[in-house]
N, C-alpha and C positions, 0 to 999 in steps of 0.2 A: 265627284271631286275627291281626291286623295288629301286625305288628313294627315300624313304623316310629314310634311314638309312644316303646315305648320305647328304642329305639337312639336316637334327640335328646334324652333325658332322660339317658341313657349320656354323650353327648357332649357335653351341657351341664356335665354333673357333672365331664369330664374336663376344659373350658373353665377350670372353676371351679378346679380344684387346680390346674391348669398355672399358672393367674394367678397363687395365693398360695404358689406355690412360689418362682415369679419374683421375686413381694414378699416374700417371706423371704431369700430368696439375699440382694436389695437391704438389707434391713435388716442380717442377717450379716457383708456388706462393711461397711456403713455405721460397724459395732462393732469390726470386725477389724481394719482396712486401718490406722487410726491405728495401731495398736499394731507391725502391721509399716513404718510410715514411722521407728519411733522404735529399734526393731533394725536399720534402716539409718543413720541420722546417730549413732546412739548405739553402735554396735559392743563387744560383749563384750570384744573384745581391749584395746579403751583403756578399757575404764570405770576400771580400778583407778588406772590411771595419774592423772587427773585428781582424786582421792579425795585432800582438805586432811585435816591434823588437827581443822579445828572438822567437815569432815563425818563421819570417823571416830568421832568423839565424837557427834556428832548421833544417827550407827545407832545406838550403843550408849545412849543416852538411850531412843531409841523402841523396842529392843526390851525391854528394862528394865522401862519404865514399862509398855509394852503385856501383858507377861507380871504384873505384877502386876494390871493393869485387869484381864484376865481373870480372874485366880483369885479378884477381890469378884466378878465379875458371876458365875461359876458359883454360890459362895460366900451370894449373894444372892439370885441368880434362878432356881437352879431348885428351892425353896420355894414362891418365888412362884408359877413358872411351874404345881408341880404342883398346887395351891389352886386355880390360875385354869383346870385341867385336869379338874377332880376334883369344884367347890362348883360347881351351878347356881343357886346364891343371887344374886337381883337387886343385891347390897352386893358382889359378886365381879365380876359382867359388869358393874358402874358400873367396878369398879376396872380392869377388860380395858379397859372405852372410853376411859378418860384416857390410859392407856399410851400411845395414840394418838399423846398429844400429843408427848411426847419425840423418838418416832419421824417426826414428820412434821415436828418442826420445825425451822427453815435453823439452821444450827451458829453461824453468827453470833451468831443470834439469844441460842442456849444459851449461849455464850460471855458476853453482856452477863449473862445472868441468874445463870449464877456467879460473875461479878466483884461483882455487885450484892449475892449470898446469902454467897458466900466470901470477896470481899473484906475487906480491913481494917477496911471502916466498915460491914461487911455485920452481917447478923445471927448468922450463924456465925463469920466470922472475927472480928468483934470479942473472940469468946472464943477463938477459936486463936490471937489475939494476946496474950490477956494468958498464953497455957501456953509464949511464944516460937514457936507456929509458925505459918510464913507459908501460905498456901491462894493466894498469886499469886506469880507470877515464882519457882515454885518446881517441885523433882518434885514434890511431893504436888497441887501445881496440874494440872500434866497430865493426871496420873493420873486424878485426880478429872472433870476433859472427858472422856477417851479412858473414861470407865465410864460417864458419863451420853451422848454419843454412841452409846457400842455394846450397852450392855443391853437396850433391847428391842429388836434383834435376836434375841437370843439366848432373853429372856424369850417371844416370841413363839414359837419353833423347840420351845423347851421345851412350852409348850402343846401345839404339834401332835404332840412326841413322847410326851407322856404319855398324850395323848388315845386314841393308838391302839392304845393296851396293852390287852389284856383282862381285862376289869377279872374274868372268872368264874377265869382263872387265881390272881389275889391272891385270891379266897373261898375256893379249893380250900387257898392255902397258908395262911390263916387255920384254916380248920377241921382241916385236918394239925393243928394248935397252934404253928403262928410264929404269934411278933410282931408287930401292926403296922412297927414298926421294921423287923425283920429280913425282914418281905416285902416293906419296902419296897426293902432293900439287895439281895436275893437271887430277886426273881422281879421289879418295878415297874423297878427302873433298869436292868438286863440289857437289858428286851425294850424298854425308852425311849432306848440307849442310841446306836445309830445316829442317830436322830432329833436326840439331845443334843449328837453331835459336829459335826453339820453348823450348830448354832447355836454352835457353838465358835468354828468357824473363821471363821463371817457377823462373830464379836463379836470375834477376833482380826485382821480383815483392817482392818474397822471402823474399829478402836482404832489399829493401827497408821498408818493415812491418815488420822487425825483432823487436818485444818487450821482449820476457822474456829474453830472454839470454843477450841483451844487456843491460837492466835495472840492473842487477847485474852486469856486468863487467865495465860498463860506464855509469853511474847515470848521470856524467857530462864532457864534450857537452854532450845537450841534442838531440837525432835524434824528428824528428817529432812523430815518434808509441811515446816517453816517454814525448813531449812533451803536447800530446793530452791527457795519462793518468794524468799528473800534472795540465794541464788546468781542467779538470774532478774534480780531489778532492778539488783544490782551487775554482774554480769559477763556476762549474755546466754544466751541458749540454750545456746552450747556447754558450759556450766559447770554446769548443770540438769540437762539429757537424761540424761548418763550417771548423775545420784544419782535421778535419776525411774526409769530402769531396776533399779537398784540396790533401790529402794523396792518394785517389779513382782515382784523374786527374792524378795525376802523375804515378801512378805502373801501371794502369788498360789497357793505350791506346796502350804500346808496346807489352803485352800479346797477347789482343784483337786483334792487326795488324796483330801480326805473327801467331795467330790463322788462320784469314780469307787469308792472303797469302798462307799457307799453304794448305788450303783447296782449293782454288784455282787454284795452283799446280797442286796438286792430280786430281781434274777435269779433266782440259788443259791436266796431262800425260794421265791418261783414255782414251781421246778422241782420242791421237795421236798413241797410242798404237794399236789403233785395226788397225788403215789406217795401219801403217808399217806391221804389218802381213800378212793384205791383199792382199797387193805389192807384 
């Protein structure tokens, strides 16, 4: 048999990886490199220093508002998420395909269309106006952006968390005699639950970086994303960077966490997976 047909099939193949190893490296930098140009002009050491009372107030507005956005969007979404996990009903996958649309669309955009719906002369806010409450240039303004920006995320993650749960483990605990209910609290959300965290923190990081849609519905409180665009036009970069960094510490480390938990998981089940077969 002649070897030389496949050792250039060998060699092609290693041609191939080399390339897209190279164009991954390049796109890697392409993502990376910003992030350390901005730990060099923006240094840890001065960030506090440059930190006004309206930005101090600004953190504590977005983490505020952002911790309450999440607890509607769990609150909310993952109902949804396990229906749209659970019903192969064509009136379920219509509902998965609109979801789309929130998700895809520019925050600007979302923005006009809450001032439009929540606004004063809107359809909902002409009745949150006559109860006295405002849905613009308010917290509940924000809030109300930073949940319709970041829930389907989370509504999505949810899907694919419940998705992967087995579904003969809930029959085995139905026919024990739980409860719908109670399999759902004690065998459905256990084994969905890594899945769930990692839409947490897609719908925490989200929420908290929410700029277009909130700059239109709520100019003022200001969140930290509109306080670092205001710091940018009045006073220039040096006055940005360090609340842009600041913003980086806060959304980035609960992502980041339940990334590497996850992945972790996933290992640990791998490994324990194959002993039990074995047995």
């Amino acid at each position: 048999m002649n070897p030389l047909p496949f050792l250039r099939f060998v060699q092609k193949h290693r041609l191939i990886g080399s390339s897209f190893s190279l164009l991954g490296l390049v796109g890697l930098a392409f993502l990376l490199l910003p992030l350390v140009a901005l730990l060099t002009h923006a240094p840890l050491s001065t960030m506090w220093e440059t930190l006004s009372d309206r930005a101090q107030q600004a953190i504590s507005i977005s983490i505020s508002s952002t911790l309450l956005a999440v607890f509607v969007i769990i609150l909310l979404g993952t109902p949804l998420g396990w229906q749209l996990a659970r019903n192969p009903s064509p009136k379920w996958r219509l509902v998965e395909f609109f979801l789309y649309i929130p998700l895809l669309m520019p925050p600007l955009v979302i923005g006009l269309l809450l001032v439009y719906f929540y606004g004063p002369y809107g359809m909902i806010g002409s009745v949150l106006a006559h109860l006295q409450i405002s849905a613009s240039n308010s917290d509940l303004a924000i809030v109300i952006a930073e949940i319709y920006e970041a829930m389907p995320y989370y509504i999505f993650s949810s899907i694919a968390a419940f998705s992967q749960v087995d579904q003969s483990l809930e029959r085995t605990a139905l026919a024990l005699g739980l409860t719908p209910w109670h399999t759902f609290w004690r065998v459905t959300l256990p084994l969905a639950f890594p899945g769930l965290t990692v839409g947490v923190a897609m719908a925490f990081a989200r929420a908290l970086g929410a700029f277009g849609a909130v700059i239109i519905v709520a100019y003022d409180p200001h969140t930290l994303p509109v306080e670092i665009w205001i710091s940018l036009e009045e006073q220039g970069l040096p006055t940005a960077l360090p609340l842009a960094l600041i913003l980086l510490l806060i959304a980035l480390p609960l992502p980041l966490l339940t990334v590497l938990w996850r992945t972790l998981y996933n290992l640990r089940k791998d490994r324990i997976e194959p002993s039990i077969h074995d047995k």
